[in-house]
NUVODO-426658 format. One record per residue (C-alpha): residue number from 1; x, y, z. Coordinates in nm, 3 decimals, padded with zeros to 5 digits. Layout:
   pos        xx        yy        zz
   NUM         X         Y         Z
...
//
This chain:
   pos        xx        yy        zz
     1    15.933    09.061    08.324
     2    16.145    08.867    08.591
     3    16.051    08.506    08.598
     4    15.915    08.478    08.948
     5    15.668    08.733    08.783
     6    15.559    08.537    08.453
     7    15.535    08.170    08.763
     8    15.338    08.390    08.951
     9    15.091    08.472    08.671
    10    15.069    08.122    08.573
    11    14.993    08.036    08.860
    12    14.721    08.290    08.910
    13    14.553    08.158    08.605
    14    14.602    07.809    08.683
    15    14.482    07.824    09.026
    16    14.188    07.980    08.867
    17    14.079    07.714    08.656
    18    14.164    07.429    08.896
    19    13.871    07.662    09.147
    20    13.657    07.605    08.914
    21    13.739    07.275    08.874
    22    13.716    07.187    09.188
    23    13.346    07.380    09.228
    24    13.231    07.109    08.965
    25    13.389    06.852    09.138
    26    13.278    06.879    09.522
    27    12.958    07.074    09.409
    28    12.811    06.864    09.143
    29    12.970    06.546    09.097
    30    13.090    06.432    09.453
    31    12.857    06.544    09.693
    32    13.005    06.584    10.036
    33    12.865    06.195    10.173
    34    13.008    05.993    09.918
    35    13.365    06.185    09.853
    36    13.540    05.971    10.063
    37    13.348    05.631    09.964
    38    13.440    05.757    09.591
    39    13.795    05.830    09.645
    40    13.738    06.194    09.548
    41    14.010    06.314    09.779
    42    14.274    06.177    09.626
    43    14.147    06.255    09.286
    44    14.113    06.622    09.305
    45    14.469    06.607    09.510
    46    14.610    06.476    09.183
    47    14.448    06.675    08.947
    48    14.523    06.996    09.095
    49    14.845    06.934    09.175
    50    14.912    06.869    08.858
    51    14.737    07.154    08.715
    52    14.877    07.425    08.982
    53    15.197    07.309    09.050
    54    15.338    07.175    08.725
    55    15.298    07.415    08.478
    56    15.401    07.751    08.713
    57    15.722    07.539    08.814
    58    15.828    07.479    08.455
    59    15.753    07.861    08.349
    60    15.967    07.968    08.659
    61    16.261    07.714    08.498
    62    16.276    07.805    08.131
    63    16.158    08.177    08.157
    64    16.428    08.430    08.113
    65    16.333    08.727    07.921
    66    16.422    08.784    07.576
    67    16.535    08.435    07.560
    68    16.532    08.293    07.187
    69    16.263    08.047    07.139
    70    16.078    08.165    07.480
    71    15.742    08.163    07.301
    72    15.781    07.819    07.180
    73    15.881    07.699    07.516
    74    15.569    07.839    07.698
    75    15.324    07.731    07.410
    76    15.482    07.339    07.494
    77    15.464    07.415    07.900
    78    15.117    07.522    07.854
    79    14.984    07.241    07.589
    80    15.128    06.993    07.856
    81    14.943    07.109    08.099
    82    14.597    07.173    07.889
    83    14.658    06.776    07.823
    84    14.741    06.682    08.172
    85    14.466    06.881    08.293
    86    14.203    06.797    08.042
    87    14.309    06.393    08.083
    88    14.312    06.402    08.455
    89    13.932    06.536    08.437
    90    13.797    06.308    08.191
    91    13.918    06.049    08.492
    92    13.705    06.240    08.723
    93    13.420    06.258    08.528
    94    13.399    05.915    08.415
    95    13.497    05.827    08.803
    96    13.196    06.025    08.930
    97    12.896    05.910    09.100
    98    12.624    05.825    08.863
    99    12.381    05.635    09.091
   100    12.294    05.551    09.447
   101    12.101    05.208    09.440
   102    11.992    05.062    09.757
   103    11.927    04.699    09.756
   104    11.854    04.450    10.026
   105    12.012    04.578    10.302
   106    12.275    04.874    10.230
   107    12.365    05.095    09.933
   108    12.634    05.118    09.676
   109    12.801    05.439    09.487
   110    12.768    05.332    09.117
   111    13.015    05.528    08.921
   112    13.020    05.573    08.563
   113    13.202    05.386    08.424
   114    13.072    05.074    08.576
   115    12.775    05.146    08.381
   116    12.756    04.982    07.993
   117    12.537    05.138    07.743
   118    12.347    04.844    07.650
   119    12.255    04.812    08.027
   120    12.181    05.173    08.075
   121    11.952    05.134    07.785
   122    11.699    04.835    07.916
   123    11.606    05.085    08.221
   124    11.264    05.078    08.295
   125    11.242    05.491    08.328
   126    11.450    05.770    08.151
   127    11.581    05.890    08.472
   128    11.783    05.475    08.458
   129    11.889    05.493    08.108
   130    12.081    05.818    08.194
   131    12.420    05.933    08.340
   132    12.318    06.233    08.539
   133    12.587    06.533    08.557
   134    12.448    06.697    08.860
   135    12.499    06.430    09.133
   136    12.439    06.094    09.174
   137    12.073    05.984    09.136
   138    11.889    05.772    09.465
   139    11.743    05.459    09.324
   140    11.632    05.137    09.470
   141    11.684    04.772    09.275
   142    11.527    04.448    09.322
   143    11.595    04.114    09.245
   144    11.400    03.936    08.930
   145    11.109    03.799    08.968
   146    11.216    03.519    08.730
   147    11.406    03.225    08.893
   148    11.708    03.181    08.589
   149    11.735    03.542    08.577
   150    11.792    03.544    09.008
   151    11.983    03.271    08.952
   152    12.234    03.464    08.654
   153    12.260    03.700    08.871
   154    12.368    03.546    09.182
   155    12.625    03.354    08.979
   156    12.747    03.674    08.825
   157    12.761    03.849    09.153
   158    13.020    03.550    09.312
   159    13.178    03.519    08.968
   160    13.280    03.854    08.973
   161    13.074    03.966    08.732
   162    12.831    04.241    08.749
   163    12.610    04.278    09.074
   164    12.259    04.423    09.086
   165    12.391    04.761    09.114
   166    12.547    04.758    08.772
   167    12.216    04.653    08.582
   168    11.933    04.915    08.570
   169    11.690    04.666    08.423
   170    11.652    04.619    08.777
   171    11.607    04.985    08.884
   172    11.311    05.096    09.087
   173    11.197    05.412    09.276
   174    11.378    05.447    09.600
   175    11.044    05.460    09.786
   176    10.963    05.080    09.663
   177    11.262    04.920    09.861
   178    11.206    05.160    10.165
   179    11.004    04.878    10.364
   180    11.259    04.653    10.329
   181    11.548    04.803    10.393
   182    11.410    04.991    10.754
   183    11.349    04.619    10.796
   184    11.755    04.573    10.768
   185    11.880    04.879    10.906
   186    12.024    04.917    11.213
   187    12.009    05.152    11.556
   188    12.250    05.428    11.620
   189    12.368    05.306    11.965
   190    12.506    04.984    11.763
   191    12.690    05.213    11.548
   192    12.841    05.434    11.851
   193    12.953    05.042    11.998
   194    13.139    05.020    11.704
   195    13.291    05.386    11.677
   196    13.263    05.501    12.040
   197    13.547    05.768    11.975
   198    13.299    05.876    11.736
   199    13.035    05.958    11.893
   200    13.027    06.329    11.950
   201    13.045    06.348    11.610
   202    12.743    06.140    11.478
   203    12.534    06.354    11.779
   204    12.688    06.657    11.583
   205    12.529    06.505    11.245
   206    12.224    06.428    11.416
   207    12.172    06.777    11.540
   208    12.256    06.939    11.246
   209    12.002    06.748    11.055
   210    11.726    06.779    11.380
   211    11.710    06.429    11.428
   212    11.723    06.263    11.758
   213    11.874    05.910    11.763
   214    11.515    05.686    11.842
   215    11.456    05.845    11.515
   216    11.717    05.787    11.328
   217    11.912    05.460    11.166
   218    12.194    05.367    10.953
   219    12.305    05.104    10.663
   220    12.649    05.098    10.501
   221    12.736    05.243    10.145
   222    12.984    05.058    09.941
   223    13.209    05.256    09.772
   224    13.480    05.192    09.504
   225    13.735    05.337    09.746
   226    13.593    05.286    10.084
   227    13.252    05.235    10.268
   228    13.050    05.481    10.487
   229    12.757    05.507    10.679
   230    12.396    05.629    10.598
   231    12.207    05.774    10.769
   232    11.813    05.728    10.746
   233    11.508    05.863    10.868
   234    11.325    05.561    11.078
   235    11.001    05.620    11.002
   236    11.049    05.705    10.610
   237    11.354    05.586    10.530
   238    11.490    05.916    10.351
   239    11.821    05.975    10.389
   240    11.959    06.230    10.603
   241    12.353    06.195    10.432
   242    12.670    06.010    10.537
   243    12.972    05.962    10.777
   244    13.314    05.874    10.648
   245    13.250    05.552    10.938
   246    13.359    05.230    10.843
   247    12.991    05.030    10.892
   248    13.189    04.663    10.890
//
């Protein structure tokens, strides 16, 4: 076997587990609204071309056949890669998307790891107490009731501490906080002032979700990477999905 053979089988196989990687990935944990908001992009860019590049490059390097010690070379090519791989996705996954919490007067992508254990666990349903692995999970939060807890929290929030987001104690049913934020949210012909370039492409989203724009209003989502703009029904405040727009 020449060794552009044995790179090109490696990177058959690798480029086979980095598809289904990447099905996972934009399928389950980083639905298509909040990729860019999540820094999914650059991510998966990493991961894969770690995982497709890397490994086929160094087997079309060493690989010459009949070679003493060929086997042991290969085993250490591919056990680099199985590690690279396997580390880069445990980034991912702890990266991903856990929760969707609107709040006031926008939303914000809660990933994973921002979430503690002893915070997950004072939820007030099972469905807060839990990292979901098939998408992030819509949830609305509201402020205590209790003035020294409000006012923990507000000094938390400027201290750079953890914001209402972070703390599921405070999680509620999305429908709960609907009222209020429709209240807060905003008309699409303010959004097209700000993005005017943009604006066959937000009447492209529109159409493809049937919604005219008298029906239809936005908030921004905060992101760890970036923020993006949601899009809500203006009557029942379900979302519709999200634009890669800056909403500042």
């Amino acid at each position: 076997m020449s060794r552009w053979k044995a790179a090109a089988i490696h990177l058959s196989i690798s480029a086979c587990i980095a598809a289904i990687a990447a099905g996972l990935i934009f399928g389950l944990w980083y639905p298509p609204a909040y990729r860019s908001a999540a820094g999914a992009d650059q991510l998966v860019l990493l991961l894969i071309g770690v995982d497709v590049t890397l490994g086929p490059l160094l087997t079309l390097v060493v690989y010459k056949a009949g070679k003493r010690g060929l086997r042991f070379d290969l085993a250490m090519i591919a056990l680099f890669q199985c590690s690279a791989f396997l580390y880069g996705m445990s980034v991912v996954t702890r990266a991903r998307p856990a929760f969707v919490v609107a709040a006031i007067d926008r939303f914000a992508l809660v990933p994973a790891n921002d979430l503690d254990r002893a915070d997950l666990a004072k939820g007030s349903k099972p469905e807060f107490r839990s990292l979901s692995w098939t998408g992030p999970r819509l949830v609305g939060a509201q402020l205590p009731t209790d003035a020294k807890a409000r006012t923990d929290l507000l000094f938390s929030s400027v201290g750079g501490g953890k914001d209402i987001e972070s703390l599921p104690e405070y999680y509620v049913d999305y429908a709960t906080v609907v009222p209020g934020l429709l209240t807060h949210a905003k008309p699409i012909d303010d959004l097209i002032g700000k993005h005017p370039t943009s604006r066959e492409t937000i009447e492209t989203f529109l159409a493809d979700h049937d919604h005219a724009a008298a029906d239809t209003v936005w908030l921004p989502v905060q992101g760890p990477r970036a923020s993006v703009t949601m899009f809500l029904d203006r009557r029942t405040g379900i979302p519709l999905g999200a634009l890669p727009l800056d909403p500042w």
